[in-house]
C-alpha positions as CSV (number, residue, x, y, z in Angstrom):
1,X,-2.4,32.2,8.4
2,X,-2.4,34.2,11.6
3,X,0.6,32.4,13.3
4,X,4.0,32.7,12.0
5,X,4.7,29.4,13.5
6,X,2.7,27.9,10.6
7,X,0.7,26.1,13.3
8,X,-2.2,26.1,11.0
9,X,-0.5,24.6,7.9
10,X,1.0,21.5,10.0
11,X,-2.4,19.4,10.0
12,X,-2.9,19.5,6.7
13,X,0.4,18.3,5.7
14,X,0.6,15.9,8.4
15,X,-2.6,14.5,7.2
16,X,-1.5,14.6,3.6
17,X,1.8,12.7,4.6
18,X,-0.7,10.3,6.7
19,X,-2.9,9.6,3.4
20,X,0.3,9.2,1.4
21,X,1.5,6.6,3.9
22,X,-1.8,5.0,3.8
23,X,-2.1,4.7,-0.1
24,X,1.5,3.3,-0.4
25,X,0.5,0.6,2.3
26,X,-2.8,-0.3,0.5
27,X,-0.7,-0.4,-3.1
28,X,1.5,-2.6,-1.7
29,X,-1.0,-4.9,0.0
30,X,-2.8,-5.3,-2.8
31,X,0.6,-6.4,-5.0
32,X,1.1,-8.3,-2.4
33,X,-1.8,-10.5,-2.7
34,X,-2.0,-10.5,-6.1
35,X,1.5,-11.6,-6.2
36,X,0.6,-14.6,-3.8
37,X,-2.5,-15.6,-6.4
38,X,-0.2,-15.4,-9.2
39,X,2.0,-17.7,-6.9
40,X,-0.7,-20.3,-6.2
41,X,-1.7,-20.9,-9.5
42,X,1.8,-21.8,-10.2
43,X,2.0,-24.2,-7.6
44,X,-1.6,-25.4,-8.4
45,X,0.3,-25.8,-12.6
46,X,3.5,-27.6,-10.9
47,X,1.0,-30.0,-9.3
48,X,-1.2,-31.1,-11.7
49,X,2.0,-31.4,-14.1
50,X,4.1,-33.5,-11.7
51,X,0.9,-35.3,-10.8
């Protein structure tokens, strides 16, 4: 590093910070929909039971 701002180290760990955002989104997106399939097959049971 020739700065001793640290100018060149900031990118990278605003990228790495960016990727880690963009992971937890992703995880949670897909917990999200498989939370909802888990959740329509239930109603789907509840149907077909009450039906």
């Amino acid at each position: 590093m020739t700065d001793t701002t640290g100018r060149e180290e900031r990118p990278s760990v605003r990228q790495a910070a960016r990727r880690a955002a963009l992971d937890a989104q992703a995880k949670l997106r897909v917990e999200r929909r498989e939370r909802d399939k888990r959740l329509a097959a239930l109603a789907l049971d509840v149907l077909f039971a009450l039906g």
